[in-house]
Structure formats: C-alpha cells, structure tokens
C-alpha positions in Angstrom: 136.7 81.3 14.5 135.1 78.1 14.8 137.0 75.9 12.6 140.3 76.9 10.6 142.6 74.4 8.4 146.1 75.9 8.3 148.8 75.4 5.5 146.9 71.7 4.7 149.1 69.4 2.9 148.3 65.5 2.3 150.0 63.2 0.2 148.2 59.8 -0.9 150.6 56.6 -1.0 154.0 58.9 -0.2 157.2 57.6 -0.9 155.6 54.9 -3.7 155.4 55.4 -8.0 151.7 56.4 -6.9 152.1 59.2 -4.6 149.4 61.7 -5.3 149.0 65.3 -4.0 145.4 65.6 -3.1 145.6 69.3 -0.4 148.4 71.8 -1.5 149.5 74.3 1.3 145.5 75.2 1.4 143.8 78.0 4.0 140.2 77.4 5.5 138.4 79.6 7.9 134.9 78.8 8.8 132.4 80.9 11.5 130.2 79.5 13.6 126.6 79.7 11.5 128.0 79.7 8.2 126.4 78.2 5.3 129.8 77.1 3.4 128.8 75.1 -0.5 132.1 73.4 -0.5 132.5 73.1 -4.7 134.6 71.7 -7.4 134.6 69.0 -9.9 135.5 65.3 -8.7 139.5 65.3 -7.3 139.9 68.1 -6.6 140.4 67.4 -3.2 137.2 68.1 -1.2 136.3 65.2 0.3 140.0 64.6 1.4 139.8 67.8 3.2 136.5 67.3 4.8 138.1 63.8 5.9 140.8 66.3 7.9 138.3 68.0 10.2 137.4 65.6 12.5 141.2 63.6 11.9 139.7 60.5 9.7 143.0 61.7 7.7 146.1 63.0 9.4 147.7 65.6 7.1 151.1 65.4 5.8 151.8 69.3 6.8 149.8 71.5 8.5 147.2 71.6 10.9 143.4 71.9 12.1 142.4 73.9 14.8 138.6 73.6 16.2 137.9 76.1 19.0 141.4 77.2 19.5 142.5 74.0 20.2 145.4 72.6 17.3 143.7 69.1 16.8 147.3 67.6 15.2 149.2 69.3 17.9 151.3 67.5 20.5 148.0 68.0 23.7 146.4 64.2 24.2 143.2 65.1 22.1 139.5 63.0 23.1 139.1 61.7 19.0 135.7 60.9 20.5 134.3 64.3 21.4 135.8 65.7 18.2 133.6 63.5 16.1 130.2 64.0 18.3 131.6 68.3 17.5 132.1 67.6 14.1 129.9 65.1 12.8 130.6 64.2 8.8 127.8 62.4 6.4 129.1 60.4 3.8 128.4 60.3 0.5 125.7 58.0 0.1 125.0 58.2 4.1 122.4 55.2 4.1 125.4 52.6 3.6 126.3 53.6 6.9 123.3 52.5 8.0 123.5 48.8 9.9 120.9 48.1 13.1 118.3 46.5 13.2 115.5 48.9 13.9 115.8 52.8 12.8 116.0 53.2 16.8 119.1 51.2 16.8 120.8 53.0 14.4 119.9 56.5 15.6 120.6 55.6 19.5 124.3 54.0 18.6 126.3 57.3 18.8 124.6 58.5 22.1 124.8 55.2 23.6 128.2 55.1 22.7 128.8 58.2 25.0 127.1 56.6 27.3 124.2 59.0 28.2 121.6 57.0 29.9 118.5 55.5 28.0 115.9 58.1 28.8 117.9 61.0 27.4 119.0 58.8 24.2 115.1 57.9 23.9 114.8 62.3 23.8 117.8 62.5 21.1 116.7 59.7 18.8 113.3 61.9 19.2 114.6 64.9 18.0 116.8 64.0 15.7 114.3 62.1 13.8 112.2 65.1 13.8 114.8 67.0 12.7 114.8 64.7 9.7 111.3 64.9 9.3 110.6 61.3 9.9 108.1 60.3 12.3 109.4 58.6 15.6 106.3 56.2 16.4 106.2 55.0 12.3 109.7 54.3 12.4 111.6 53.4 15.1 111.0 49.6 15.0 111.2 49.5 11.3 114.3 47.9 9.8 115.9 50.8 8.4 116.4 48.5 4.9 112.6 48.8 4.5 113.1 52.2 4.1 112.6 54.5 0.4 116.1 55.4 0.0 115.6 59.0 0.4 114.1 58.2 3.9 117.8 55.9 4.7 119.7 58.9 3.8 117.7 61.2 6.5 117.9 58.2 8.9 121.4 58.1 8.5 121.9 61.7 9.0 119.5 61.4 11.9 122.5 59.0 13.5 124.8 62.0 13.2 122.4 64.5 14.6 121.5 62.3 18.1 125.4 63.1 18.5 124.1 67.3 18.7 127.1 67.8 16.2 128.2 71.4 16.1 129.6 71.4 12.6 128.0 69.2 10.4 129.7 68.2 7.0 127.3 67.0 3.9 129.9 65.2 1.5 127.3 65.3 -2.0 123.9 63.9 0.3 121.5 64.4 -2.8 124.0 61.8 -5.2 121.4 59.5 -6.9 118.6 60.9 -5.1 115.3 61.3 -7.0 114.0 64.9 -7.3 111.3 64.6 -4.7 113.9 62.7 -2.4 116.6 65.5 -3.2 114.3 68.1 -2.5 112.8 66.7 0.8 116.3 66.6 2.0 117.2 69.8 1.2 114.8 71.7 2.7 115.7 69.6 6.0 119.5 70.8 5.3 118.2 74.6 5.0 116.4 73.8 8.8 119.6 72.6 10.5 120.7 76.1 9.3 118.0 78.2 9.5 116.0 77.0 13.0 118.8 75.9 14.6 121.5 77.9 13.6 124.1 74.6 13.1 127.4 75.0 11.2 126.9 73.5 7.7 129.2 72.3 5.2 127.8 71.1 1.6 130.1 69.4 -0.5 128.5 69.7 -4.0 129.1 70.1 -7.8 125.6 71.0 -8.1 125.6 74.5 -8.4 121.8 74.7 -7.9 121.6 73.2 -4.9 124.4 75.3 -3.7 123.7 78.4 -4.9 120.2 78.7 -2.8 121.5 77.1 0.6 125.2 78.4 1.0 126.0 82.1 2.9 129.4 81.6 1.5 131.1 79.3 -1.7 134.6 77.8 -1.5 135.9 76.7 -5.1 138.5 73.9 -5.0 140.5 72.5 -7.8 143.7 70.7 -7.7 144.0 70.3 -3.8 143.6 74.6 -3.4 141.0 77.1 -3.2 140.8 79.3 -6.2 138.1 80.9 -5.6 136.0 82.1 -2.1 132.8 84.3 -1.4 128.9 84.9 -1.8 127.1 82.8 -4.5 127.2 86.0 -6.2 130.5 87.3 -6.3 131.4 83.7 -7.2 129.4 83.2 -9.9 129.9 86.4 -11.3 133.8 84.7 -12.2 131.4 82.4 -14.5 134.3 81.9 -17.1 136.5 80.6 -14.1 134.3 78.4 -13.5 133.1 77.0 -16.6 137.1 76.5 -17.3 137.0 74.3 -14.6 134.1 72.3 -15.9 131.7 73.5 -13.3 130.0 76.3 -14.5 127.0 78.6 -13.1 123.3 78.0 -12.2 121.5 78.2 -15.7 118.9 80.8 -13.7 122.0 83.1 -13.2 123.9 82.6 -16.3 120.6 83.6 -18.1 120.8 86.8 -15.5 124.8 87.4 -16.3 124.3 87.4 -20.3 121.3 89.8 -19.6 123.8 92.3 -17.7 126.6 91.4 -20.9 123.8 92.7 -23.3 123.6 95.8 -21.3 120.5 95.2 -19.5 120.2 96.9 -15.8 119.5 93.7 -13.6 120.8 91.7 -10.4 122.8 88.9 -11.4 123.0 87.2 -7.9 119.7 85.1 -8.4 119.6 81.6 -8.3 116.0 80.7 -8.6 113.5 80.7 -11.3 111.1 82.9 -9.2 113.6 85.4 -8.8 114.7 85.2 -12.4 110.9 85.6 -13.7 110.8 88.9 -10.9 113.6 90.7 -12.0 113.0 90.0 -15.7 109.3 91.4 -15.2 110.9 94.5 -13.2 113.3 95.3 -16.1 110.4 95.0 -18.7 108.5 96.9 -16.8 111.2 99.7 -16.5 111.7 99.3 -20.9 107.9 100.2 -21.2 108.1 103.4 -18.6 111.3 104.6 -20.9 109.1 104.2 -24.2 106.1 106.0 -22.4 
C-alpha cells in the first residue's frame, strides 16, 4: 500500500457558528501505479482531502500513512521530503507560477533541496520534456509570455523536477480550451503510462475520467459512496445522476442500449468504441435475420 487515509475527519472553523464538516470518518487506499479519477460535484470534500496527503491540512481525527510511515503520528516527520513524494497541482497550477524565466520556475523545488546545478540543469530537462515543452524555446522565456495551456504544463513541470512519487491533479483542464485540455491530457496519460507515476485526477468531468482512470472514487458529503472501475461505476448511473454528476454521454448511450435489451459492453467511454460495438451488434442483428 502506497498511500492510505484512515478514519479522515476535518472540521472547517471548529468551535465557531461556521464550523463545517468537510471529511467524515472516510477510508482511502491507493497502490503504487494506480490511475485513481478522484470524482464528485463541488464540496464534497475532494480537494480537502487531497490537501491531507502531503499535510497542507492536519485532520481533525484520523490519520495518513505514506509507506508505512503514520505521517500525523508522534515520529519528527521531514514536511520537506513528503512534498517532493507527494507532489499536488493546484487548480489553476499556472497561478503558482512566479520566476522570472521558465528555468527559474522549474529549477526552484530542486534547488530548494539543494541538488547541485548540473543535476537541476538534467531535472528542469526532463521535466520539461515530460511536459512536452521544448527546453532550448523556453527556458529563458518569462513564463507570463506563455499560452495559458503551456503555464499550466510549466507549472506542473515545477512539480515533476521534484521526481514526485504520487502526483495529485486537483481539476488541471478548468478553463482550458479543448486543444489546451487535450494536449495536457495526453501528457497526464504519459506520467501513467511511460513512467508508471502514481496519479490522482480530481475531476467532475466524467469524460476526461472515464478514459484515464484504472480505478474511480465517488465522493459526496465528505465520504466515499461509491469506488471501482469506470465501468462498474458508471453502471450505478442513477447514483450518480442523483448526485448531479451523471455518466459519459458515450456510455449512457451504451447503458440505455443494454436497458432496451440489446447484447453490448457498457464499459466504453469513447466515441470510437461506441461506433465499434454498435457496428458489432448490427452486424450480429443482420446474421440472426439471415
């Protein structure tokens, strides 16, 4: 087990008129080289619990544990190396942005560990071209000259130079063109895919996470209600849509087929697929009247 939130409580403003309940007694397990599309609508509660696993908020009751080790417990804990582990990306990542040159910016968590300057020059490198961005075009440039979509990889560039093990997404496509949203996606699917990093997605967008995620975790009011493959999660599509998040329209299309009796997969999630098995079960419908 890689990372694993235990009995999470956190209250916002305690002990005032306001006092909120944002996490309610929830359960988290994540393995190293999973895919998890962290989903619900807006409060209920994931970006407070992202906010948890590398201790920007210290829960009310309960605990974290990364690698074994209880990061609330009473063992003096190095804040610092659990944030290079765990490295989170804001929603709207390129107001983090703030050096001068894009080289700046990317080199300030490594320098920060105090690596020396040839090996920072190598991470910078690399974690631009993870990012697809190309090192010799941008690493003088102000990163404010930037298209925004190319801030927001810049920005996660800045968390990538740290080699994160986990890295938490917190909505990265918000306001994103499609073209922007789309490039940065498919560099998302990489992290995954080629080098096999930890990912966490917080999204509403069923879409997005419905193509990239190995495993969905539904939150609303502070708990998980819901927790398994795109499929088997979309397949509780009345859940969902009670919660006002509903289903990829590709799959609901695929879910009212199976309602009308119709012999097809219902864990699809893109158009190409859709158009595939709809083809396959036509195809079936003409042998049967042959």
């Amino acid at each position: 087990m890689l990372l694993q939130v235990k009995n999470l409580n956190y209250f916002y403003m305690p002990g005032t008129p306001f006092e909120f309940r944002a996490l309610n007694k929830l359960n988290l397990s994540i393995n190293k080289g999973e895919f998890i599309g962290l989903i619900g609508r807006t409060g209920s509660g994931k970006t407070t619990l992202v906010q948890h696993f590398n201790g920007l908020l210290k829960p009310t009751e309960g605990t974290v544990i990364f690698k074994g080790k209880d990061i609330f417990g009473t063992e003096m804990i190095n804040w610092r190396e659990i944030r290079q582990k765990i490295g989170l990306v804001f929603q709207y990542p390129e107001e983090q942005l703030f050096g001068e040159t894009v080289y700046e910016d990317v080199a300030f968590g490594p320098r920060k560990l105090k690596i020396e300057e040839g090996i920072v020059l190598e991470k910078v490198k690399q974690a631009l071209s993870m990012v697809n961005l190309d090192f010799q075009k941008v690493k003088d440039r102000s990163p404010f000259s930037l298209s925004r979509g190319e801030m927001r990889r810049a920005a996660i560039a800045g968390v990538l130079s740290m080699e994160p093990e986990v890295l938490v997404l917190d909505e990265p496509t918000a306001g994103l063109d499609p073209r922007g949203r789309k490039h940065l996606l498919a560099r998302v699917d990489s992290f995954h895919k080629e080098a096999g990093m930890t990912i966490v997605f917080v999204s509403h967008n069923m879409e997005e996470v419905a193509r990239l995620a190995t495993r969905l975790v539904v939150m609303e009011g502070g708990e998980v209600v819901l927790e398994g493959s795109p499929g088997q999660v979309f397949e509780e599509s009345e859940k969902l849509l009670a919660m006002g998040l509903g289903v990829p329209q590709v799959t609901e299309l695929m879910l009212a087929l199976k309602k009308q009796g119709e012999k097809v997969q219902t864990d699809i999630f893109t158009v190409d697929k859709a158009r595939q098995e709809i083809l396959k079960m036509l195809k079936e419908k003409r042998g049967q009247l042959c």
